[in-house]
N, C-alpha and C positions, 0 to 999 in steps of 0.2 A: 504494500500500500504506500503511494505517494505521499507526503502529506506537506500541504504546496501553502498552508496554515505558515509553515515557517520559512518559506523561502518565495522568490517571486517564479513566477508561471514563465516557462521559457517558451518559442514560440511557436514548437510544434506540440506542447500544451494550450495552448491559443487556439492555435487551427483543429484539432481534435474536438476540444468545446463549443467551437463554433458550429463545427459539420453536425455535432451533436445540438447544436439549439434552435438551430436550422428548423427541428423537426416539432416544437413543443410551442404552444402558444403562451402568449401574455398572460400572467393570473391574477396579478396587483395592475390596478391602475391610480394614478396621483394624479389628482384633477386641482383643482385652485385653492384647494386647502395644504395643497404643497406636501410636504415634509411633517406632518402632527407625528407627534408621539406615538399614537396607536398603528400609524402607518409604519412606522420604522420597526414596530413591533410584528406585525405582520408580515413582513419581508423577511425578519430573523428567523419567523416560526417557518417559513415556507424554506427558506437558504438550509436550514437543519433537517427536513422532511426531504427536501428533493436535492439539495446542491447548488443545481443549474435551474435558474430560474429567470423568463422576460418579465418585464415590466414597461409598460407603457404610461408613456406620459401625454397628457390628453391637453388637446389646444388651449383650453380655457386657463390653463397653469401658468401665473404670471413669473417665475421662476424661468432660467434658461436652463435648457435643457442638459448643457456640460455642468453646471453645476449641482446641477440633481444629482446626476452618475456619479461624480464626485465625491455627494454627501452621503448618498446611499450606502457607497460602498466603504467610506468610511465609518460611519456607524453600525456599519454591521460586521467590519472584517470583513468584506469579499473582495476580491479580483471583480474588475472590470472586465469582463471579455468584450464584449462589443457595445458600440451603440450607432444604431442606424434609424435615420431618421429621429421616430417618437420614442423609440424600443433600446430599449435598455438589456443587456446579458450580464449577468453577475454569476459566480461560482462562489462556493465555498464548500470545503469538506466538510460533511458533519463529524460533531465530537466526538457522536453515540453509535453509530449504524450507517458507515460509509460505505456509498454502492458507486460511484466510479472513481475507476480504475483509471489515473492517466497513465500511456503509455511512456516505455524508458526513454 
């Protein structure tokens, strides 16, 4: 087991995540109430359930969109993997029950 928790993502850790998030939709959306507390909560409980998680960010959000990515993934410990357009990719290992495997 990787655990990429203590080191940074190198970039064919990147392109694996990405090919893999390719396939999963949005499940958090941040709409103009930004970044609340209970939203950053909700991202932590989803990043520990699944890892790999989209996140959309919706027009009406008076915030820019690189600083969300930013904040998100600092509040919660994850990697940035991508962000395209509105869609945000964040990784993170869980602590309890990690199910991917980056490759060597």
């Amino acid at each position: 087991m990787n655990d990429a928790s203590t080191r940074d993502l190198k970039g064919k850790h990147k392109r694996f995540l990405r090919a893999m998030g390719s396939g999963i939709d949005p499940i958090i959306q941040i709409g103009k109430g930004a970044l609340a507390p209970n939203v950053i909560k909700q991202i932590d409980d989803a990043l520990e359930a699944r890892e790999l998680i989209k996140i959309r960010v919706l027009n009406n959000c008076a915030e820019e969109i690189d600083r969300i990515a930013e904040r998100v993934a600092s509040a919660t410990d994850a990697h940035l993997i991508q962000l395209i357009g509105h869609v945000i990719l964040l990784y993170r290992p869980s602590k309890t029950k990690p199910q991917i495997e980056l490759p060597n």
